[in-house]
Residue, then its C-alpha position, 0 to 999 in steps of 0.5 A: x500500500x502507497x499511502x503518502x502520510x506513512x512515506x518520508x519526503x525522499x521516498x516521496x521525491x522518489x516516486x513522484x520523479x517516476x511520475x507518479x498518480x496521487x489520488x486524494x479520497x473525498x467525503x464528508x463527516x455527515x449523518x448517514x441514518x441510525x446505522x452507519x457511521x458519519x464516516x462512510x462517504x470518507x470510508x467508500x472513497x479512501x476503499x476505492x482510491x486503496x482499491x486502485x493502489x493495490x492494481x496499478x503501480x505509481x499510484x499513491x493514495x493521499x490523506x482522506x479529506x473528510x470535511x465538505x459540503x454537507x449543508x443538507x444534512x446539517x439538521x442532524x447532529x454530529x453532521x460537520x460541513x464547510x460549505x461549497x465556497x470553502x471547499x471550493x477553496x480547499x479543494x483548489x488551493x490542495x490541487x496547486x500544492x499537489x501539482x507541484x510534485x505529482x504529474x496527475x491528481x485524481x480526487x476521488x469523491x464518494x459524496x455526491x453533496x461536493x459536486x458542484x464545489x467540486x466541479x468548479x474547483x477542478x474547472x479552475x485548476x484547469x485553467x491554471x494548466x494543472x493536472x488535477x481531475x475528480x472521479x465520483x462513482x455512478x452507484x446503482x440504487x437508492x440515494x443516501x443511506x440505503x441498500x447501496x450504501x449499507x452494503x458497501x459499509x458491509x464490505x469495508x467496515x462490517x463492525x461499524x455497521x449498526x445492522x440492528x438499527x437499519x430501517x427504511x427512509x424515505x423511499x422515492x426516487x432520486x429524481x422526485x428527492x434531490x430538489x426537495x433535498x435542496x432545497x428543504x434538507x434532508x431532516x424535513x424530508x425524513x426524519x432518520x435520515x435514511x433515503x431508500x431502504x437498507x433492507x437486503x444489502x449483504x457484503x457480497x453486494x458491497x464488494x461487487x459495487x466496490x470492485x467495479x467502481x475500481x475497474x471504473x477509476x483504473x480505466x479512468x487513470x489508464x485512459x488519463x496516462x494514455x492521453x498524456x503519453x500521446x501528447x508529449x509524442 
């Protein structure tokens, strides 16, 4: 395992010279119903950036960022946002230092509440020329805290996973949720916290969903090396 945080700074010096791929998990400390820890989006994304780790070489795996935007979870204790302009700027001022040293960034986010600060921070590291892209999975399923969720958190942490306290949320589809997500929160919308229903995710799903969305990001990396190969040729 590659991870930067276990590493002294000549290794480090040593890797990214090979021209190394850091990858940096993002999630968010937020409430995920009565089961599941206010870690799991940190805990699916470091899986997933660990998982690549461990298949592709010159990839090293960053500290996990577990503070984003998580306004519409804020009604539930022990829930911690910084909201999308601070993260906005967490996410671009992390981006300048880590190009100083890595050919490529790739921000592997599991919580989709960072999108839209995500997405403007990597617009604006573009335009400052560095190599820094995200990656977010496309989970099948339910929205927050359901079955896709819990089954994941079943296959990372199965210990973590209060299985004697899952119980359904919220149960419409995402399309019919997110609006009324943002634009009354989560709390008023269920009262647990839960979007969709726990009921019959098992490890085994976990680890299925977990090993395709890292064949999803090493087809993203491979396709991002490939791209530069073929631009300094």
């Amino acid at each position: 395992m590659s991870r930067l945080d276990e590493m002294t700074w000549p290794e480090v010096t040593g890797r990214a010279g090979t021209g190394a791929l850091l990858l940096i998990p993002f999630g968010s400390t937020e409430q995920h119903g009565p089961h599941l820890p206010l870690s799991t989006d940190t805990d699916i994304a470091r899986a997933v950036a660990e998982g690549v780790d461990a298949r592709l070489a010159d990839v090293m795996v960053a500290p996990a960022l577990s503070y984003g935007s998580s306004g519409e979870h804020q009604g539930f204790a022990g829930t911690l946002s910084i909201g999308q302009e601070a993260t906005e700027l967490l996410l671009v001022e992390l981006g300048r230092s880590a190009a100083e040293h890595f050919a490529h960034i790739v921000v592997v986010s599991a919580h989709g509440g960072n999108a839209t600060a995500l997405a403007r921070a990597m617009a604006r590291l573009s335009t400052e020329g560095r190599a820094v892209v995200s990656w977010s999975p496309s989970w099948p399923g339910d929205l927050h805290a359901g079955r896709t969720e819990t089954s994941l958190m079943l296959c990372i942490a199965p210990d973590r996973v209060r299985v004697d306290l899952a119980e359904p949320g919220d149960l419409r589809t995402i399309d019919v949720l997110l609006p009324l997500m943002r634009l009354h929160g989560v709390q008023l919308i269920s009262a647990n916290g839960v979007l969709g229903d726990p009921d019959g995710a098992s490890a085994d799903e976990g680890d299925a969903l977990l090993a395709g969305a890292v064949d999803d990001l090493c087809r993203t990396i491979s396709e991002l090396r490939a791209e530069t190969k073929g631009a300094k040729a």
